[in-house]
N, C-alpha and C positions, 0 to 999 in steps of 0.2 A: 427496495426490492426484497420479495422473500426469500429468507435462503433454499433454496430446495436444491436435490441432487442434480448436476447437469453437469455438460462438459462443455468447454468454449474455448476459442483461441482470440480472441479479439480485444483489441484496450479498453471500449465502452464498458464492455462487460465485465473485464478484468477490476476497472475502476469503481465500477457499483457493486461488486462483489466487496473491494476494500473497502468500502467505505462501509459497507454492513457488517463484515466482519473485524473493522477496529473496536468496537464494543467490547472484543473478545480477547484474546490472549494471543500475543504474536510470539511464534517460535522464536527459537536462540538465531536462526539465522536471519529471519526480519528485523527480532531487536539490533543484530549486529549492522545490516546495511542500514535501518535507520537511525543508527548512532555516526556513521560516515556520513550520510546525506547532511544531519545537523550540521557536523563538520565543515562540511563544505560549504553549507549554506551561511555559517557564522563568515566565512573567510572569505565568499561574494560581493563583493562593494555594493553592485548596481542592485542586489536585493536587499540588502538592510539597508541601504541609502531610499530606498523606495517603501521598505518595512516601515521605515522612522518615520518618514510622513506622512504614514496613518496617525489619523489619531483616536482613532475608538480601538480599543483594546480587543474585541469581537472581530474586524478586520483584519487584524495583526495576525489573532489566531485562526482564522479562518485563510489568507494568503500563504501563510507556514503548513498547514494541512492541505490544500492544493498543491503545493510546489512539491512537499514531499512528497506525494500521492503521486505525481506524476513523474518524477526518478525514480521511484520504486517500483513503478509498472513500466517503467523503461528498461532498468534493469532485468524485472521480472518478463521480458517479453524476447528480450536478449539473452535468457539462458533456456526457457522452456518454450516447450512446441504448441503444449495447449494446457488447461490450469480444469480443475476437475472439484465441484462441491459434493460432497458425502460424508455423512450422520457429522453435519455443521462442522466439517472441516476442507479448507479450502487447501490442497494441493498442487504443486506445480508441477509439469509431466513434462520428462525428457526421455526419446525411447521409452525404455519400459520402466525409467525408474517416478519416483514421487517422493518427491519432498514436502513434509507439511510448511506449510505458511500460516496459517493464524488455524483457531478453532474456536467454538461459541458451545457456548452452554444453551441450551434451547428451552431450559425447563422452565 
């Protein structure tokens, strides 16, 4: 997806926006919920018991980058009403407020 400026309320969109915009720098509050996610994810039985028996290393990391992706937009969908891209920074919008969530360098 290209970044361009738009607004959206929706998980597709929410989700190909993150996945374009992890290239880039995640604010302190995304590094923070994805250091919990980790968390949680180490302490899941039926996800590492299902991690471990991949066995290409490309799968492992690719299953880890889905699962968080998708707690994080769960999260992210449970606290903002709708999420807003502008000059390559992706925002989350509650009322009138806005929180950055990641940013990208475009240059």
């Amino acid at each position: 997806m290209f970044i361009k400026n738009q607004t959206f309320s929706d998980e597709d969109t929410l989700l190909e926006a993150m996945f374009d915009f992890d290239i880039g720098r995640k604010s302190p509050l995304v590094q923070e919920l994805v250091s919990a996610i980790n968390q949680e994810l180490e302490e899941h039985e039926e996800y590492k018991k299902y991690r471990d028996s991949l066995t290409d290393e490309d799968d492992k990391a690719e299953l880890y980058i889905e699962e968080r992706d998708l707690r994080l937009a769960e999260i992210f969908l449970q606290r903002y009403d709708s999420f807003v891209i502008h000059s390559a920074r992706l925002y989350g919008v509650k009322d009138d407020a806005r929180d950055l969530l990641y940013e990208i360098d475009m240059v």
